[in-house]
C-alpha positions as CSV (number, residue, x, y, z in Angstrom):
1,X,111.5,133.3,58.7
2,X,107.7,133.9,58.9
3,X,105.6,132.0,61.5
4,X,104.1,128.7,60.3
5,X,100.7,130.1,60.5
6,X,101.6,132.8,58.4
7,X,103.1,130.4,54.9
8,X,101.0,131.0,52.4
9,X,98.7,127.9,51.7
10,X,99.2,126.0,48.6
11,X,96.9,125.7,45.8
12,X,95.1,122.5,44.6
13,X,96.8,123.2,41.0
14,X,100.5,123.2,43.1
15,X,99.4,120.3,45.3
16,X,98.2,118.4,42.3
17,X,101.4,119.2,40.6
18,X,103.8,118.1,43.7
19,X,102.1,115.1,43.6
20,X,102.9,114.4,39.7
21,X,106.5,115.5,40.5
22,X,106.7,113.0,43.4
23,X,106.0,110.2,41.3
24,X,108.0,111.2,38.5
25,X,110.6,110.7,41.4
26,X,109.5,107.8,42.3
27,X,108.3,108.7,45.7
28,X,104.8,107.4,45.6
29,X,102.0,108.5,48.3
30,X,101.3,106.2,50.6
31,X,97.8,105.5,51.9
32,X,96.6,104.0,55.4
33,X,93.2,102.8,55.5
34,X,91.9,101.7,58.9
35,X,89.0,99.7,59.7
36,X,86.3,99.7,62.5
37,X,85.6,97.4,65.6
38,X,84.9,99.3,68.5
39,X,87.8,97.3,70.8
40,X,89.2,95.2,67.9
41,X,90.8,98.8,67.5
42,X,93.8,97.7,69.7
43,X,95.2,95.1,66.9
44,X,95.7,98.4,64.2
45,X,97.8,99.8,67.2
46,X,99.9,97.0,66.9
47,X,100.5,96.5,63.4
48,X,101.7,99.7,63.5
49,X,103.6,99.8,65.9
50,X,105.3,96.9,64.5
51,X,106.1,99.0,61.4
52,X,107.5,101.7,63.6
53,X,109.7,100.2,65.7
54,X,110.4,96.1,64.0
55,X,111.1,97.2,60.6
56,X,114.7,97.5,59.6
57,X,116.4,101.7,60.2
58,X,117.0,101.6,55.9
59,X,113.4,100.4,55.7
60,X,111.9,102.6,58.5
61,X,113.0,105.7,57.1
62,X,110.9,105.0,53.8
63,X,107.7,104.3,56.3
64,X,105.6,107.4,55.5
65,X,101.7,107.6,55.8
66,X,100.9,110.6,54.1
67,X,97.3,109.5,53.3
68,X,95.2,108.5,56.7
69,X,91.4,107.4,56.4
70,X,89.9,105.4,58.9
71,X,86.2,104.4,59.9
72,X,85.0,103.8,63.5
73,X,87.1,102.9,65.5
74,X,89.9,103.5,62.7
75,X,88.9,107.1,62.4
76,X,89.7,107.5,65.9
77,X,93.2,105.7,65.8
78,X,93.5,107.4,62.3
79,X,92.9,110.9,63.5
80,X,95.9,109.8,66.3
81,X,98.3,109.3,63.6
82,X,97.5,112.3,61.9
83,X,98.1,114.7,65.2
84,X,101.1,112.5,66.2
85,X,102.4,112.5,62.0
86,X,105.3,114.8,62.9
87,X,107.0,112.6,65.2
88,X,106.5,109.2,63.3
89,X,109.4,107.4,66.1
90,X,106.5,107.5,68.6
91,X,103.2,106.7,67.1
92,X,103.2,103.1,68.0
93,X,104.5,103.3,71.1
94,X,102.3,106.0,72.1
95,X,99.4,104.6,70.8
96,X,99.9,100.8,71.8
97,X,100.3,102.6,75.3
98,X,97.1,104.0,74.9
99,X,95.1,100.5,74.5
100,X,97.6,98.7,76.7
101,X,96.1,101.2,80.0
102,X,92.5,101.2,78.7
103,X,90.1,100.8,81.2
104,X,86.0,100.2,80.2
105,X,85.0,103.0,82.6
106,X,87.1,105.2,80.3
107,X,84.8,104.4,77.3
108,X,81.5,103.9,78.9
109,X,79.4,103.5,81.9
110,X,76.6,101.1,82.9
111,X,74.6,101.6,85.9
112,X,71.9,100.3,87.4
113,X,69.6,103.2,86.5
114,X,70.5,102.5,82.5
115,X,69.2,99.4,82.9
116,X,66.2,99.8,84.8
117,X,65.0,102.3,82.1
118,X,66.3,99.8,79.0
119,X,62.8,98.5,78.0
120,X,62.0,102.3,77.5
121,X,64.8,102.6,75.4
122,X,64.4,99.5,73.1
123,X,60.6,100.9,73.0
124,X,61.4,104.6,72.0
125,X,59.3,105.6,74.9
126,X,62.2,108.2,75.8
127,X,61.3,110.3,72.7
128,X,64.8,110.6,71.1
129,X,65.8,107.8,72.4
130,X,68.4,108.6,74.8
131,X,68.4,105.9,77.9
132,X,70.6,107.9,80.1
133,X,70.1,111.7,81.1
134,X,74.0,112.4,81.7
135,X,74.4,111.7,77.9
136,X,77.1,114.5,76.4
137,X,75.6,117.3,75.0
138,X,75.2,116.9,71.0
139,X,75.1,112.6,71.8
140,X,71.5,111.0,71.1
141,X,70.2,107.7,72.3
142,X,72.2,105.1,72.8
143,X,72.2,102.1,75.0
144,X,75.8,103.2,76.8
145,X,77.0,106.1,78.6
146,X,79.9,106.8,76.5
147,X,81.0,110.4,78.2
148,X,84.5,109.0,79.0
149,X,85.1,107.9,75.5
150,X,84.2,111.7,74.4
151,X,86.4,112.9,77.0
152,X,89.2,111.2,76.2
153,X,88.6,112.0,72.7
154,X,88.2,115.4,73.2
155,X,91.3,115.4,75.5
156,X,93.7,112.6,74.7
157,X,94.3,113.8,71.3
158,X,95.8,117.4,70.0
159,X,94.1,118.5,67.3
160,X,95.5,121.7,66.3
161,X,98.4,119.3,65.4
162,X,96.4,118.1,62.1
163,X,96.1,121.3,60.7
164,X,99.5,121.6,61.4
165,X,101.2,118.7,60.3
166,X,99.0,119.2,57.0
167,X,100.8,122.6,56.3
168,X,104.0,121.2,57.3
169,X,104.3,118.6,54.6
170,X,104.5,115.7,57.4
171,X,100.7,114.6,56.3
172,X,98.6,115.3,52.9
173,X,95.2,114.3,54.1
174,X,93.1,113.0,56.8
175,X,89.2,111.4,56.3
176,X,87.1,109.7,58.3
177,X,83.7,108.3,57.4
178,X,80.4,108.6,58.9
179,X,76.4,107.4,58.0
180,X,74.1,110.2,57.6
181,X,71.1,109.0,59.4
182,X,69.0,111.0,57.7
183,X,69.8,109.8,54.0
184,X,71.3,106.6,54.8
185,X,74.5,107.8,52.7
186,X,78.0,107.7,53.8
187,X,79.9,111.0,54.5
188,X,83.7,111.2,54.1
189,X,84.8,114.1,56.1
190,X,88.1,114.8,54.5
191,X,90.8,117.7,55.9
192,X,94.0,118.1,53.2
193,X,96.7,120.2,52.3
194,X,95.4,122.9,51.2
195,X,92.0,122.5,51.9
196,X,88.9,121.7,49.6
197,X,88.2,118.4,48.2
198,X,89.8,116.6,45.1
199,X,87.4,115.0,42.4
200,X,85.1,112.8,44.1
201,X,83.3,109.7,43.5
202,X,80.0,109.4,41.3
203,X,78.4,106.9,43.7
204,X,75.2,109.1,44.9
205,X,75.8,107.0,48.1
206,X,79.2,108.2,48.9
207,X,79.2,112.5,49.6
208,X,82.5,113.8,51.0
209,X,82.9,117.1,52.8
210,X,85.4,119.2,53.5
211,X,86.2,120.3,56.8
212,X,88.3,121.1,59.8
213,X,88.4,117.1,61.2
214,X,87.6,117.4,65.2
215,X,87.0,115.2,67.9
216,X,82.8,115.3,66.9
217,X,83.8,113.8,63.4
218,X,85.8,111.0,65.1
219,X,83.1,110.6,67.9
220,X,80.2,109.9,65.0
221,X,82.3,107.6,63.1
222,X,82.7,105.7,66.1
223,X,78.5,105.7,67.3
224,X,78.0,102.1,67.0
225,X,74.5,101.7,66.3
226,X,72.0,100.8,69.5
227,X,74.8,101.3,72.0
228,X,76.9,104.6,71.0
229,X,75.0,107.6,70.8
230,X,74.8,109.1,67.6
231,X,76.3,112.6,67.3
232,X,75.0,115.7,66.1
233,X,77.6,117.2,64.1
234,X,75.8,121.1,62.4
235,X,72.2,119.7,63.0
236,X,72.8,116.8,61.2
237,X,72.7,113.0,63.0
238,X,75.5,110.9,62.4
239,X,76.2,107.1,63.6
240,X,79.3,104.9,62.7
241,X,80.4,105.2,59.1
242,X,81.1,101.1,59.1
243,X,77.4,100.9,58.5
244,X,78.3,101.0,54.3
245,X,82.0,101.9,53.9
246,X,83.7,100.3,56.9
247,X,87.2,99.9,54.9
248,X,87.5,103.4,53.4
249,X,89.9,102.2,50.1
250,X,88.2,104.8,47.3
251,X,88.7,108.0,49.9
252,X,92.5,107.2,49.6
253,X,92.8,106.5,46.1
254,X,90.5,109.7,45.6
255,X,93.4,111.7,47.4
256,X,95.8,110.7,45.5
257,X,97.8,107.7,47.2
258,X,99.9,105.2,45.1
259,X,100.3,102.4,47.3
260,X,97.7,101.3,50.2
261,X,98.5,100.1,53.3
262,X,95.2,98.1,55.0
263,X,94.5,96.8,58.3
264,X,91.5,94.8,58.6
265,X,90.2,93.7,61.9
266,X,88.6,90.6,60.6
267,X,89.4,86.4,60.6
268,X,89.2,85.0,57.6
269,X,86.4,82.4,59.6
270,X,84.2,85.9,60.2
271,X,82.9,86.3,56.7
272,X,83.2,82.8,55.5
273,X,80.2,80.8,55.2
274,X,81.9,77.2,55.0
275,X,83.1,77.7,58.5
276,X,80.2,79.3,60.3
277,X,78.3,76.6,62.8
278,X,74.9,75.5,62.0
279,X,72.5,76.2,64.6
280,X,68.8,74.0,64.6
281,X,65.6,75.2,66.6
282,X,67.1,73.0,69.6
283,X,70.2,74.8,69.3
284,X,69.0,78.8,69.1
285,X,71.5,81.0,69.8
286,X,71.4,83.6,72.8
287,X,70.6,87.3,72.2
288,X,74.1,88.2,72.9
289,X,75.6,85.7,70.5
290,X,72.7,86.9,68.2
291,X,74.0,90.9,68.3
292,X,77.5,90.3,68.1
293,X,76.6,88.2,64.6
294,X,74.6,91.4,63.8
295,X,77.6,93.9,64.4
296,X,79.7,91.6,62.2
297,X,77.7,91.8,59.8
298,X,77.2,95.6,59.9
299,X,80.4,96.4,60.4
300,X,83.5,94.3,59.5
301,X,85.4,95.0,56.8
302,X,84.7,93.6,53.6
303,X,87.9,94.5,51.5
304,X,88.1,91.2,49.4
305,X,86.1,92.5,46.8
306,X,87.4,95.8,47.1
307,X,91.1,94.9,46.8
308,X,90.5,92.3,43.8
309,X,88.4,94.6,41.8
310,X,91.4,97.1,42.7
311,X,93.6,93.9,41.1
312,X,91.7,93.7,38.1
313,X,92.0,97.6,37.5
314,X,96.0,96.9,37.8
315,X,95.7,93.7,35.2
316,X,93.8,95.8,32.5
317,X,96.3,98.7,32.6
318,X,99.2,96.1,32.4
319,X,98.1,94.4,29.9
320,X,96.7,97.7,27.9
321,X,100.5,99.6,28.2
322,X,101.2,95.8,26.8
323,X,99.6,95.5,24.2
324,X,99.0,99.5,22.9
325,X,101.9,101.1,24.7
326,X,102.2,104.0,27.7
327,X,99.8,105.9,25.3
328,X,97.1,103.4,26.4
329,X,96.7,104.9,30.0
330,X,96.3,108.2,28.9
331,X,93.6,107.0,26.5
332,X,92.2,105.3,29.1
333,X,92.0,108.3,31.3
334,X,90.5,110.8,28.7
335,X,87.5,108.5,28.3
336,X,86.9,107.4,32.6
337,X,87.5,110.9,33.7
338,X,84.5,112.1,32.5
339,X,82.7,109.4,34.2
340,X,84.2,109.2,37.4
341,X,86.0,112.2,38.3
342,X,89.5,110.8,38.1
343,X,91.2,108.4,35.6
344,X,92.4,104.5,36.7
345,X,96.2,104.1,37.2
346,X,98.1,101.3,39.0
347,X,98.1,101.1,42.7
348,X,100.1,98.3,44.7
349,X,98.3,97.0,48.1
350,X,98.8,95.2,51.4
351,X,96.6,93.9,53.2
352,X,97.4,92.8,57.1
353,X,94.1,91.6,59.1
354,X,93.8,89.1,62.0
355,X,95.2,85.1,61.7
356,X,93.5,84.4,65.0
357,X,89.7,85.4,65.7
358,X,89.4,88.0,68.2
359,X,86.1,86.9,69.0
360,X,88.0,84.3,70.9
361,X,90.8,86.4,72.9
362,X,87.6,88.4,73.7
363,X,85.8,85.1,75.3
364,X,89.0,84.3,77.4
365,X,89.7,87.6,78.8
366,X,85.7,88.3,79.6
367,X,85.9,85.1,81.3
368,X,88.6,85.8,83.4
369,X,87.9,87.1,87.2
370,X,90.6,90.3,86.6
371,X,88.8,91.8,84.1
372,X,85.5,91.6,86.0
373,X,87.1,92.7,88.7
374,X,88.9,95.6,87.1
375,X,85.8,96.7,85.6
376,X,83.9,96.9,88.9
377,X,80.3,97.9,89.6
378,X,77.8,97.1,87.1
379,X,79.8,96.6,84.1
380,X,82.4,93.5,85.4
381,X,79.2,91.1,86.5
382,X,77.3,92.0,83.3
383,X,80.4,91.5,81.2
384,X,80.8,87.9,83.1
385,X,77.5,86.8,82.5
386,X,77.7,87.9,78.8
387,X,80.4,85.6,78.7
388,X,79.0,82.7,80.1
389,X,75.8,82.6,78.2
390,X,76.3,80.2,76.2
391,X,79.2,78.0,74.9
392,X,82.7,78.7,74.8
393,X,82.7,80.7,71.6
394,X,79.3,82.1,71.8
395,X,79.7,85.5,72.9
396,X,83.0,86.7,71.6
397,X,81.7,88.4,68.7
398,X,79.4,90.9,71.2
399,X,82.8,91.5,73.5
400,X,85.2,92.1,71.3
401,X,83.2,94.9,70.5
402,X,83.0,96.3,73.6
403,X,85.6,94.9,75.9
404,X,87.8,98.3,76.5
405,X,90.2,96.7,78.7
406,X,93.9,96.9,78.8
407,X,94.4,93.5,79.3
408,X,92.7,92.4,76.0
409,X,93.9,95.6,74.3
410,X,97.8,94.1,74.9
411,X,96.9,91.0,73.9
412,X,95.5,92.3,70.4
413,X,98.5,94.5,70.1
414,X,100.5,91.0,70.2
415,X,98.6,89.6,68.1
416,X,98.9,92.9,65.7
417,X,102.6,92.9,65.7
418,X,102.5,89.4,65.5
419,X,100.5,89.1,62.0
420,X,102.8,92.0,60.5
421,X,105.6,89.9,61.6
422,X,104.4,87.7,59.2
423,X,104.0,90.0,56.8
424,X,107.7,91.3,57.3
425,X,109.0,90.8,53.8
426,X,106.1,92.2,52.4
427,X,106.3,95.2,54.4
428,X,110.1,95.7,53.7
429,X,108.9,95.6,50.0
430,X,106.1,97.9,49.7
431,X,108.2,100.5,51.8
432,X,111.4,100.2,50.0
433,X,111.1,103.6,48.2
């Protein structure tokens, strides 16, 4: 038998066509689509592990994830799975473990000395904007340190194994999204069987590349703006692909999945306007309160549209095969191709996101004395006083963003297997075949 390095690497033509046969099989691709959060990352590592481990043995063995894309955060946990995709029994443990142990110094670092020099930064005085000269080489500005994160990154995760589960058959494709700073457009970095890119959305906002996914892709999807640095990936700046496409659905139906899986990281009470509080001038908010309302609105995922337009798509072909029989599809797709690279067909989704606000776990754990304490030095003070400016709820929003702790991390794995718990007939459904 020849070494796995040496099998000759399919075609798109024969990946196009394995795909066709699979669904004439009935064995439809399955998509997982991550969203981003900075620390809100924790509750994707328990939905998941709930679907590893909690899902009935004739259910689990149906549980495939052939199709990963992620943003932020989700690109990093989505670039896990897709290194860990050959040995499906351990992803959720292993990567539940990972949160579970999280400490904040392994992320970032505060000290002193960053913020002594932060009016420099929030002025640009420091030319490229970079507060802190211990900053990873090909990491610009910033308000955090975030060193550990890119060595645990760069370390924590095996990357070879992509490439390898990709030729293997145990993964079809791998993206992860990014905003080009310099154009303001997203960039889906996409690595699949067989290389090179499939047809590709029309939206002049949206270019996808093709590429060998590595720790820097992960790293730029993750750059929160302000307080990640951005990352130079080939001379080019990136910062955290949330910015515009925080819930990557079209990369996944763009590589061909037939059912998508979603795991949002926001409360229902986040983007809903009926159930935000009121503030008057007596009542302004503080800065940090102020920030953390700015990162939700830059960066959690707004899937409600994208999943009922994606309902509305499966409604009109319904009704069309309905009405004008199979041949309707096909009719359909010879006039849409031509407009947007691919033609519509019917795709079944499920959505699991958060019953509980995280902005709330986030408040109780920052306010209690052992995560200061674990966090030690500058960080554990500043985190508590964060935390206490204002009311009860104020400041959750900010933390939950950036409260790398393995306390909070288990908590929102709880909650994570918890809301997919709920979800449990559902899930058995979607992954019957």
């Amino acid at each position: 038998m020849a070494p796995l390095d040496e099998e000759p690497v399919p075609t798109a033509e024969q990946i196009a066509e394995e795909i066709e046969q699979r669904r004439r099989m009935g064995a439809p691709l399955t998509g997982l689509v991550l969203s981003g959060g900075g620390a809100r990352g924790a509750y994707e590592a328990g939905v998941i592990r709930y679907i590893r481990d909690e899902l009935p043995p004739r259910i689990r063995q149906h549980v495939r994830m052939e199709i990963i894309c992620g943003t932020s955060v989700g690109a990093i946990n989505a670039c896990f799975l897709a290194a860990n995709a050959h040995q499906p029994d351990l992803q959720g443990r292993t990567m539940t473990q990972v949160w579970e142990t999280l400490r904040i110094e392994d992320v970032y670092k505060v000290t002193w000395r960053i913020l002594a020099r932060l009016p420099g930064f929030l002025l640009g005085s420091r030319g490229r904007g970079q507060i802190d000269d211990v900053v990873a080489p090909g990491r610009l500005g910033g308000l955090l340190n975030t060193a550990p994160l890119e060595q645990l990154v760069r370390r924590g995760l095996r990357w070879h194994n992509i490439g390898r589960n990709l030729q293997t058959g145990d993964l079809n494709a791998l993206a992860v999204n990014a905003t080009h700073l310099a154009s303001g457009k997203t960039h889906t970095f996409v690595q699949r069987k067989g290389g090179g890119l499939p047809p590709w959305s029309t939206d002049p906002q949206v270019e996808a590349r093709a590429v060998t996914i590595g720790p820097q892709h992960a790293l730029a999807s993750a750059a929160i703006p302000w307080i990640f640095p951005a990352v130079d990936i080939d001379g080019d700046v990136y910062c955290d692909g949330g910015l515009k496409l925080n819930t990557p659905i079209s990369p996944a139906l763009r590589l061909g999945a037939d059912r998508i899986l979603v795991i949002g990281l926001s409360h229902e009470g986040e983007v809903n306007p009926d159930l935000q509080p009121a503030f008057n001038v007596d009542q302004y908010p503080s800065a940090a309160y102020l920030l953390g309302k700015i990162l939700n609105a830059l960066l959690l995922d707004k899937t409600a549209y994208d999943l009922n337009r994606l309902e509305r798509f499966n409604a009109i072909l319904d009704a069309g095969r309905k009405a004008f029989g199979e041949s309707f599809a096909d009719a359909l797709g010879d006039a849409i191709t031509p407009l947007r690279g691919s033609p519509y067909r019917k795709v079944r989704t499920l959505m699991i996101s958060p019953q509980e606000d995280i902005a709330k776990a986030a408040n109780r754990h920052a306010r209690l004395g052992s995560v200061s304490a674990r966090a030690g030095g500058v960080i554990g003070p500043l985190i508590r006083r964060i935390a206490d400016a204002g009311d009860e709820e104020a400041p959750g929003d900010l933390l939950s963003y950036l409260l790398f702790d393995g306390e909070y991390g288990a908590e929102l794995v709880r909650m994570g297997m918890q809301d997919a718990d709920a979800h449990r007939e559902k899930l058995i459904d979607f992954f019957r075949v």
